[in-house]
C-alpha positions, 0 to 999 in steps of 0.5 A: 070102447066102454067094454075095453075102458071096464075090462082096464079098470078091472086089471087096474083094480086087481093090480092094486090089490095085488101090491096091497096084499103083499105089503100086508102079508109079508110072511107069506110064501117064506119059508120057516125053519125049526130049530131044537136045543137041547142039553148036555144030557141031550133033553130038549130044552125048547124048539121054536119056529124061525123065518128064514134068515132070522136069529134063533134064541132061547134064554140062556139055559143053566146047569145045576151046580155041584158041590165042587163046580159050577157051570156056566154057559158057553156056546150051542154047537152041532153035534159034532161039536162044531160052533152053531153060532153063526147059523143061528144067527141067520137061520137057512134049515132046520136046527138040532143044537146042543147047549156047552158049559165052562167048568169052574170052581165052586168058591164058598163065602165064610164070614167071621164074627166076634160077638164080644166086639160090639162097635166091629163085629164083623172080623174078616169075610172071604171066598174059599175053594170047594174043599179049601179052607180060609187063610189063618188070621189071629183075632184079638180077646176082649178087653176087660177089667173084670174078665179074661178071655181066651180064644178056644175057636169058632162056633155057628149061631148054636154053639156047634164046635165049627173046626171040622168044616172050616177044614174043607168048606163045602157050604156058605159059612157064619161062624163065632169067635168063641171065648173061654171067660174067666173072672180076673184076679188081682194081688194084695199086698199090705204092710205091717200094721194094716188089716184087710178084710174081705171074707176074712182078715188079710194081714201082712202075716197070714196073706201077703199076696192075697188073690182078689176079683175085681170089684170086689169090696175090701175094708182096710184098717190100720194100727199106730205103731208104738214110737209114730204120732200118726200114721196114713194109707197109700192105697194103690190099685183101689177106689175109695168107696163113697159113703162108706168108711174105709172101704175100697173097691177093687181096680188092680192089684192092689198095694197097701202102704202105711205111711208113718210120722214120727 
C-alpha cells in the first residue's frame, strides 16, 4: 500500500511539472515562419522570423526621391502584385513580399526676400512643381527721398542673376529682390533778382531749371529791385539750414519767389 501511495505521488508531481512547464515555455512546439522583403529593385531589405499567426513588419521602407518625383510607400505584395496585407498580418508560411510606392510630384520651396524693406522682409513663399516656375507677382521699390529705385530682378545671397532657375525650379530656392539705385534729382526754379549757389550761381538767366540732389546745400541771395522798398524769400521745396545764413537744404523740387513791397 506505502508503494502504491509513492508511486501516485510520483504522477502527481510530474503532472504538476508537466502543467508548469507549458505555462513557462509557451513557444515551445509552435511553429516559426520567415518572411523576406524586399525592394522594388528586388534587394532584400531585412528578413525576420515570425510565430505562427503573428503580425510581420519592418519600418516602413523609403525610396530616393529624384529631381522630378518623389515616392512614398504604399503597400507589400507578393510577386505577382497581389495585396500581402493580409498575410502579413497573420503569418501561416514563409513570406517573399516586395515593397510598392506611389509617384508624386516633387514640389520645390521658393521664397522671396526684399532686403530694402526692413520691418517686412519676407515677400511671398510658395511650393512649385518640378520643372514649373512661381506665378507673377509685382513687388513694390523702396521709398526714398534721396534714392530712386528700379526693379531690375531676383539674385541669390551672391548676387548671381537668378532668372534662369526660376524658369524651370528644380531645387529649393532663396532669392533677392534686386534694385537699380539711382540718387533723386530735383528742379530749381528762381525768379528775377535771386541768386543761388550751389557749385556755381544759378539765376533765373543762366538756369532756370537746374537739376539738384537732394540734401544738397543752396546759398540763396537776393537783390531789391529799384522802384520796391523791400523784398523777401518764399522758398518751397527746402529746409532752413540752422545756423547758418541763408542757406537751405534740399527736400523737393525747389521754388524761389521774390516777394516785393512797393
Amino acid at each position: 500500500m506505502k508503494k502504491s501511495l509513492k508511486t501516485i505521488s510520483f504522477a502527481v508531481f510530474y503532472a504538476l511539472l508537466s502543467v508548469i512547464l507549458v505555462f513557462l515555455l509557451p513557444g515551445c512546439g509552435e511553429k516559426v515562419f520567415s518572411v523576406s522583403f524586399y525592394d522594388e529593385n528586388m534587394t532584400l531589405i531585412e528578413m525576420v522570423e515570425v510565430e505562427e499567426g503573428k503580425t510581420a513588419n519592418i519600418e516602413v521602407p523609403t525610396k530616393e526621391p529624384t529631381t522630378y518625383f518623389v515616392y512614398n510607400f504604399t503597400i507589400w505584395t507578393f510577386e505577382d502584385g497581389e495585396d500581402a496585407t493580409e498575410a502579413l498580418s497573420s503569418v501561416r508560411s514563409d513570406l517573399t513580399v516586395y515593397a510598392n510606392f506611389e509617384e508624386v510630384d516633387r514640389e520645390y520651396s521658393v521664397t522671396f526676400y526684399n532686403p530694402y524693406d526692413i520691418e517686412k522682409p519676407l515677400v511671398w513663399q510658395t511650393l512649385v512643381k518640378a520643372g514649373g516656375k512661381p506665378r507673377g507677382f509685382s513687388i513694390t521699390p523702396p521709398k526714398s527721398d534721396v534714392y530712386e529705385y528700379t526693379f531690375e530682378g531676383w539674385v541669390d545671397e551672391n548676387g548671381n542673376d537668378m532668372t534662369e532657375q526660376l524658369q524651370c525650379v528644380l531645387q529649393d530656392l532663396t532669392v533677392y529682390a534686386k534694385f537699380n539705385q539711382k540718387q533723386k534729382t530735383y528742379s530749381l526754379t528762381v525768379d528775377k533778382n535771386v541768386t543761388v549757389t550751389y557749385g556755381s550761381e544759378i539765376t533765373s538767366e543762366n538756369d532756370e531749371f537746374a537739376v539738384l540732389p537732394y540734401g544738397a546745400e543752396l546759398t540763396i541771395t537776393f537783390d531789391v529791385p529799384e522802384g520796391y522798398s523791400s523784398a523777401s524769400l518764399s522758398v518751397r521745396g527746402a529746409q532752413k539750414v540752422e545756423g547758418k545764413e541763408n542757406v537751405y537744404r534740399v527736400t523737393g523740387d525747389v521754388t524761389v519767389r521774390l516777394l516785393l513791397v512797393e
